[in-house]
N, C-alpha and C positions, 0 to 999 in steps of 0.2 A: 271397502266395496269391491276392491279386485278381484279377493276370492269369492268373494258371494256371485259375483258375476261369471268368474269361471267353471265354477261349480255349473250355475242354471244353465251353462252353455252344452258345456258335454255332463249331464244328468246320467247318474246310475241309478237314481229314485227319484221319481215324479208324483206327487198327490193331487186326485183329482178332486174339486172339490164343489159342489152346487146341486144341480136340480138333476135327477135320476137318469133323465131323457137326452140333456147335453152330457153328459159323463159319460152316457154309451155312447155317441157318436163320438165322442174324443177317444175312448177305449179302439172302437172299430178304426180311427185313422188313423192312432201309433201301431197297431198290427199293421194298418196295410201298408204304412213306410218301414216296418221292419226295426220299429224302436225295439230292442233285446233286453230293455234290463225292466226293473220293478217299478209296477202300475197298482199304482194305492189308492182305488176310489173314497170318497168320504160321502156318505151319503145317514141323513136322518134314518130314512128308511130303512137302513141296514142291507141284509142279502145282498147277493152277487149283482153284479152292474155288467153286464157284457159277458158274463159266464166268469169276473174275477172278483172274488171276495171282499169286499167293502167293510169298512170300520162305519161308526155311527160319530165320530168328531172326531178332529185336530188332534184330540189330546188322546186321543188310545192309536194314534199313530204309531207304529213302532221302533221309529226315527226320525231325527229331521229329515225333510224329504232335499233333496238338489234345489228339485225347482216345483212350484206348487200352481196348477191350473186353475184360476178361480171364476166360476161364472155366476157371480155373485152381483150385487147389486145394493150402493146406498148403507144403511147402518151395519146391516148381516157381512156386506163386505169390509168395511173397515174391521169388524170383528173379527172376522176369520183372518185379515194381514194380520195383526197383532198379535194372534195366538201363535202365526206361523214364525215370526220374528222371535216369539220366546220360546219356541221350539227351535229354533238355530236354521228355517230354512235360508236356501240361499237365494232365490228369488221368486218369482210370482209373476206368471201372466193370467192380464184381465181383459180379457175379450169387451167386455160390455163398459167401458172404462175408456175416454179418451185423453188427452193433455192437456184440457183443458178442467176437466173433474177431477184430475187427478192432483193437478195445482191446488185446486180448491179444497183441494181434502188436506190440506198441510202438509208436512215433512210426512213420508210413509218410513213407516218401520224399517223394509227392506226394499231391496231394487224391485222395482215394478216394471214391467212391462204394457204400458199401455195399449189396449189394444188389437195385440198380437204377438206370436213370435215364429219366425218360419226359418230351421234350419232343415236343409237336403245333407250338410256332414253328419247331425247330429240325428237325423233322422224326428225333427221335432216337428208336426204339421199345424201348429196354434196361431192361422189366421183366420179369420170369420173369412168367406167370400172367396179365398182362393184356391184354384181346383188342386187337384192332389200332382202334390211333385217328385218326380223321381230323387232318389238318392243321387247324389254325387260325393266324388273324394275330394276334390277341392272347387274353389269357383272365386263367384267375387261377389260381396258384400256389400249390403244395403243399410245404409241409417237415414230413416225415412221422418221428416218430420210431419207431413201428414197422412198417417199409413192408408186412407182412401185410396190414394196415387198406385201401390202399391200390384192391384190387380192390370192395370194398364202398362205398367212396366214390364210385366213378365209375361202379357199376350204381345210384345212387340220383340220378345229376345231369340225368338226363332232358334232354341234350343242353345243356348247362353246359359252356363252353369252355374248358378246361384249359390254360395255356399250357406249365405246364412240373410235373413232381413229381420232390422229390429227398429220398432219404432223412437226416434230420437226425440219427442215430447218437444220442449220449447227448445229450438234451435241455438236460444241464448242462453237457457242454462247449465246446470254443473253434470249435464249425463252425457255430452257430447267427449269428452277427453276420456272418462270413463271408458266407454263403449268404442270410438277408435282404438284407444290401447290394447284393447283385446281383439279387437279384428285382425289390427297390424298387427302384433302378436303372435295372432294364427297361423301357421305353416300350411294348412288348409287355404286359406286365404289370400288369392293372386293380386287384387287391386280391389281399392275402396271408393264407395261412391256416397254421398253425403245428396240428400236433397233437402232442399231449403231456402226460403226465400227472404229469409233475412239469417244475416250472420251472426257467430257468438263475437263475444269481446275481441278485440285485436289479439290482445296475450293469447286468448283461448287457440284462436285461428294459426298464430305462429307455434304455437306448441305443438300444434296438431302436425302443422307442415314440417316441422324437427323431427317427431315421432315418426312420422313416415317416411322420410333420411335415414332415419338411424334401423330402422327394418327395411330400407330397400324397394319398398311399396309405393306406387300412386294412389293420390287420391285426386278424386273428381267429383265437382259438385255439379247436380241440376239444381239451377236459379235464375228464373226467370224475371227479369225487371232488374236485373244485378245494376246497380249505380255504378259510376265509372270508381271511385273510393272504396266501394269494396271489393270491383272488381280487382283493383291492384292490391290489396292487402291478399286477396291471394294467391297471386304470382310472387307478390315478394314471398310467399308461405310455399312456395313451388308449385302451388297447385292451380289448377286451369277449373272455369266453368263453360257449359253450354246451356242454351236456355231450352231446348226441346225433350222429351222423352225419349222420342228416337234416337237424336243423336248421344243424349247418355247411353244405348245401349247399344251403339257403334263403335263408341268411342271403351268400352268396355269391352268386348271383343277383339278391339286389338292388342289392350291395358293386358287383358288374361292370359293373349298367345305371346305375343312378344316385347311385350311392355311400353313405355316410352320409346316415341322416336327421336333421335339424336339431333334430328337437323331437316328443315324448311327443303327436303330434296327430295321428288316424286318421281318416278315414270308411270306411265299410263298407256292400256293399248286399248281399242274400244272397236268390240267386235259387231257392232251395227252402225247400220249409215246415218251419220251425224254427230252419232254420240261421242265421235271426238272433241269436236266442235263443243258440243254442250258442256261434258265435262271441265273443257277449260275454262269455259266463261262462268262455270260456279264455280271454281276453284280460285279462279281472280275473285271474287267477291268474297272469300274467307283468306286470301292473303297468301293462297297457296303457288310454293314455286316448284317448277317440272325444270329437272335437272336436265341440263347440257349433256349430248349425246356427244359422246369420245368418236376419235377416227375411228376406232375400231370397229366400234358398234357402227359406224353408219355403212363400214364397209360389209361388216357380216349381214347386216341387214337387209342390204342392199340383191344380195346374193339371194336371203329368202325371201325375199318378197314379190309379188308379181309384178312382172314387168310394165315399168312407167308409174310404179309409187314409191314414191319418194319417201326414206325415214325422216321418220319426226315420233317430237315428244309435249303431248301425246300423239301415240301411233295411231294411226288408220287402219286396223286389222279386219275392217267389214271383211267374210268370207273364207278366211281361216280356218273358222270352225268348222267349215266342211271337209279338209284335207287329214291326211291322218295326225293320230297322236304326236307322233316323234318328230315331225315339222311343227305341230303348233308348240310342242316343249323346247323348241331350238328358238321359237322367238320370242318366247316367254322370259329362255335362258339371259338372251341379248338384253336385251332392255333390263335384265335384274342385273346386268355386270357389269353399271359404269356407277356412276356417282350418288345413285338412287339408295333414299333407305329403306325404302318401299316401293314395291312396285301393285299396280293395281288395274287388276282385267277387268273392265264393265263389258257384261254381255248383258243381251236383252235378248227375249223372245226367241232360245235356240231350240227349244224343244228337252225330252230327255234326252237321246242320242248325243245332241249339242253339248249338254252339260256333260255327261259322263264323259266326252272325250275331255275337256276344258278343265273337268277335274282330273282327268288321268295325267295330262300334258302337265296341270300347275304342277300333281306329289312328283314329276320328274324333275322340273326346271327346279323345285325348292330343294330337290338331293343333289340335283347339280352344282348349282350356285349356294344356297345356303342363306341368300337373305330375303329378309321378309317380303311374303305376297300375297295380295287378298284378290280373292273374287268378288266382284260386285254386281247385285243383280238392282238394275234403276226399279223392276219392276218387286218387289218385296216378297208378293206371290210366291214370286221365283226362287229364292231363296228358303227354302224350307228346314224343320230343325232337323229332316230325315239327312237334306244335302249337307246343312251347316256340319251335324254331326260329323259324317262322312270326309267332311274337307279340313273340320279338327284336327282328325287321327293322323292326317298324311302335314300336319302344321303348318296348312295354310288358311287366313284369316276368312271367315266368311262376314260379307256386306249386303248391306239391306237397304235400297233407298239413295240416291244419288246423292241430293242435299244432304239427310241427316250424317252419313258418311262423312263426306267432305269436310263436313263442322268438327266429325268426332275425330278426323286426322289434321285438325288444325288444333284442338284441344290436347292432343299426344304430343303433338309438335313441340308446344308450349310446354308443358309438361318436363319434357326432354331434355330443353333447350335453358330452362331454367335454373337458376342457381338461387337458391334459399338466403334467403340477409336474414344475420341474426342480429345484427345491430336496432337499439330500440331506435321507435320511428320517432323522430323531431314535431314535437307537437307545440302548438299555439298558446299563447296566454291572452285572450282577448279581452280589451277593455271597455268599460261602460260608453269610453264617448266613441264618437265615429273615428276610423281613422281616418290621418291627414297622408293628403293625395301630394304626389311628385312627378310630376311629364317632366317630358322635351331630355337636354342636352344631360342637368344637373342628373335625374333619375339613370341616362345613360353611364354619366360617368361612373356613376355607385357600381355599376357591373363591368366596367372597362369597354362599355358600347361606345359608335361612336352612331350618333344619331342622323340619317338622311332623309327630311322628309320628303316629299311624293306626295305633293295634292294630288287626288284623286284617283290616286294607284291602291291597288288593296294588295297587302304584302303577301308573299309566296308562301308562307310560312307565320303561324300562328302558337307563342309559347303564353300557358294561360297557368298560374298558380294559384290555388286557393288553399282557405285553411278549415278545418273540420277538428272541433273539440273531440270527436273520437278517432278518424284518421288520420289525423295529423295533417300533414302537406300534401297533398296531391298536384302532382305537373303534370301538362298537355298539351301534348304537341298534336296540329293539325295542317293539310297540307291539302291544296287542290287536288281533285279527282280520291278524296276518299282514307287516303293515308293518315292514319294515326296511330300515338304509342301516348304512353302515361305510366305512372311511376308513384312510389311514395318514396318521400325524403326520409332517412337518407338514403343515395344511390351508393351502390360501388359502383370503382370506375368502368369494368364491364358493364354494370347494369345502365352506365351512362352512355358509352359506346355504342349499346345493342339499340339504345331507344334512338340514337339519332340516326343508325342506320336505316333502320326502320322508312324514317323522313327522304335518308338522300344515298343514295347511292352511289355516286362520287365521293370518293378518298377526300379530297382535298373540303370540301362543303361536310361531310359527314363528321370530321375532324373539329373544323369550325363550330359545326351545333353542340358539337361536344365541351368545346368551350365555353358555348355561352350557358350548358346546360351546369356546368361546373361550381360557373363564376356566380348562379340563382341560389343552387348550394349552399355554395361559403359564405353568401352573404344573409340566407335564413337561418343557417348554424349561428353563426358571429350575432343575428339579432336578437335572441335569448326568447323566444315565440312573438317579439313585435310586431314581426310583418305579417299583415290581414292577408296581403293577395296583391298580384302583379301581373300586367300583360303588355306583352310583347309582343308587336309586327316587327320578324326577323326577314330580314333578305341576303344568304347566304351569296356570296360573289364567285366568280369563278378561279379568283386568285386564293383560294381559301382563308377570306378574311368573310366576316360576318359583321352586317350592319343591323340599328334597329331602325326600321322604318317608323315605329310611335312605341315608345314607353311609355306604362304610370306603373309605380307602386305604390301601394296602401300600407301605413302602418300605426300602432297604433304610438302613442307618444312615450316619450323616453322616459319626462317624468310619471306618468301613469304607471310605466311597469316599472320604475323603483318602487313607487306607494308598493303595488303588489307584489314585492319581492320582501318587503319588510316584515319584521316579525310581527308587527301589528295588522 
């Protein structure tokens, strides 16, 4: 299937094939995107179709085509794949076709594209409903499992380079590793975005997140309603989700210009009154942290700023943007040269004059200092694909929308910060009767807890295990005021480290979770899938020992899972 897919990808021959009146208007959009190679209408009728010469079937073809257009419908279209299949095309888009008829139709002969297919590298326009898009040389890639989504993605990308969009039919079957492989593949192709609201198999998921290690690339899903189980199977896979449209194409914007970020460290300046303030407090709600300003910086800062404002992070820049360029690029400078992996201007409501300075200041402070910096406008208006372009060129990030922002540089974050497990995930062997339950001291000792209960305290800290016949183990930690991390078994020790830090911030308490998150580990490993599920009220001390204020574990019985381990 590789080659037939790479073929329909970059086409040096395309046959059109169906009703007189769709064939011209497919004819007239690959001229206006500037498709250069051979256009081979198929038409009953015969004669020219758009002023280019038409065959009357498949078969006086005068080669297999790349890739074969077909607006067909029902028996005529099953008949025309099958000719094209023993003709050796390489694959077939069907506009009038969706994932759901195309299941129904059985195995297809060759790759289909249901639906649609919209390349800007390849110069290929085959989506019903979407307006015409310019060419690009590279961008970032769409596997859309229900290509409707499709036209709303790409009125929100405020001139966000699209390299290719191809519909991903059932998000669980065998075309999703396919169709990533050739994306990631693609040296055209910056980062890949998967939308979908249920996952393929766990193998499929981890393959995919290997494949995109091994070419260098992100990938990013939209999925909305993601369960916390799948959510972690794709972090263990490296890859992060968001659940909005907008924030898929924020967080793609950065993926294009400067990829993954490395690390949870922001600066921020915010060139209207409040919007400092604002910023933070949605930034706290995606988990985000604004890096510690160096003496240095507070002293240079100190020096441009108007007298009686204090640095800080984030900065209070109200009114800046009226001074000239070369002071607002000296503060732009500051704040991108301390510990920040990004730094991020929200401006609102400057006007054009406002922007053009704000974009003159950012191309200096990005040749100056060198790391990454986005402009953000709260208002989206603002942000246009004239400006976005514009602040590409000079490679600095353009943003759209506060929230969706925010979200998509917590999903970068993650992204960045991740490390791929390729160890298979520890999964369950559940048995028919219920498991048998174990509190108090004994269930402690099994983990090396030492048990203190607390009438009517509710513990600081909350570790919850469950078991899931396709995820395996899933853990969860939960903490007052909102704090959580989750994981699938099995962890590395970083991946154990990162989650308890998450919980506690203190060395000596984040050490301890560590242990207990360890000792839950070794002892679901050592139980060969017995254990159903265990929770824990943890109270971490300030001596860095760790108590459990209430255990139980569930499991199922030992002679049970001999029965089921036997060859009978």
């Amino acid at each position: 299937m590789s080659s037939a897919l790479s073929r329909s990808l970059s086409p040096r021959s395309i046959a059109l094939i169906g009703p007189v009146d769709e064939l011209a208007s497919a004819v007239s959009a690959l001229r206006a995107m500037g498709y250069p190679w051979a256009i081979r209408p198929v038409a009953a009728e015969g004669g020219a179709v758009a002023g280019v010469t038409s065959v009357r079937s498949i078969a006086e073809l005068p080669g297999a085509p790349d890739l074969a257009y077909v607006a067909l419908r029902g028996a005529p279209l099953r008949e025309a794949l099958q000719r094209l299949a023993e003709l050796g095309a390489g694959a077939a888009v069907c506009p009038h076709l969706d994932a759901a008829a195309l299941a129904a139709m059985g195995p297809a002969p060759l790759p289909v594209f249901a639906g649609g297919l919209l390349s800007a590298v390849s110069r290929l326009p085959f989506w019903p409903g979407v307006a015409r898009t310019a060419p690009v040389t590279r961008g970032v890639a769409l596997l859309l499992a229900d290509p409707a989504r499709l036209p709303r993605l790409l009125s929100l990308r405020h001139g966000l380079p699209v390299s290719c969009a191809l519909p991903l039919g059932d998000p669980a079957g065998p075309g999703l590793l396919p169709l990533a492989a050739q994306m990631l593949a693609d040296e055209r192709v910056t980062a890949l975005a998967v939308q979908a609201d249920r996952l393929a198999a766990p193998a499929q998921i981890l393959e995919l997140g290997r494949m995109a290690q091994l070419h260098g690339k992100a990938v990013i899903y939209l999925s909305q309603r993601l369960r916390p189980g799948p959510a972690a199977l794709l972090r263990r896979a490296g890859m992060a989700h968001v659940a909005e449209p907008a924030a898929l194409v924020e967080a793609l914007w950065i993926l294009h210009v400067v990829g993954p970020l490395p690390a949870n460290a922001l600066a921020a300046l915010a060139f209207a009154p409040g919007m400092a303030a604002r910023a933070a407090e949605v930034a706290r709600t995606q988990g985000l942290r604004f890096a510690p300003l160096s003496p240095a910086q507070q002293d240079a800062l100190r020096r441009a700023l108007p007298e009686g404002r204090a640095p800080g992070n984030p900065l209070d820049a109200t009114g800046l943007l009226d001074g000239d360029v070369e002071h607002l690029a000296q503060v732009l400078a500051e704040m991108m040269a301390g510990e920040a992996v990004l730094s991020l201007a929200v401006i609102r409501n400057a006007g054009e004059a406002g922007w053009d300075r704000a974009a003159e200041a950012a191309a200096q402070a990005r040749e100056q200092v060198g790391m990454p910096l986005a402009l953000l406008a709260p208002n989206r208006a603002e942000m246009t694909e004239l400006r976005s372009q514009a602040l590409l060129k000079a490679g600095v990030i353009p943003l759209a929308g506060l929230k969706p922002a925010l979200a998509a540089l917590r999903a970068t974050i993650e992204i960045g910060s991740l490390v791929p497990v390729g160890a298979p995930l520890l999964m369950p062997r559940p048995g028919t009767d219920a498991p048998e339950k174990s509190r108090g001291a004994a269930a402690g000792a099994v983990l090396g807890l030492a048990l203190r209960e607390a009438a009517g305290e509710a513990p600081p800290l909350r570790l919850r295990l469950s078991a899931d016949p396709t995820f395996g183990y899933l853990i969860e930690l939960s903490a007052p005021g909102g704090r959580t991390a989750s994981g699938l078994l099995p962890l590395s020790p970083r991946a154990l480290r990162d989650m308890a830090h998450r919980l506690s911030s203190a060395e000596p308490q984040a050490a301890a979770l560590q242990a207990v998150l360890a000792a839950v580990q070794a002892h679901v490993t050592a139980s060969d899938g017995r254990i159903a599920g265990l929770e824990i009220g943890v109270d971490l001390r300030e001596n860095g020992s760790a108590e459990a204020r209430s255990i139980e574990i569930r499991a199922w019985s030992e002679d049970e899972a001999a029965r089921r381990r036997s060859p009978e």
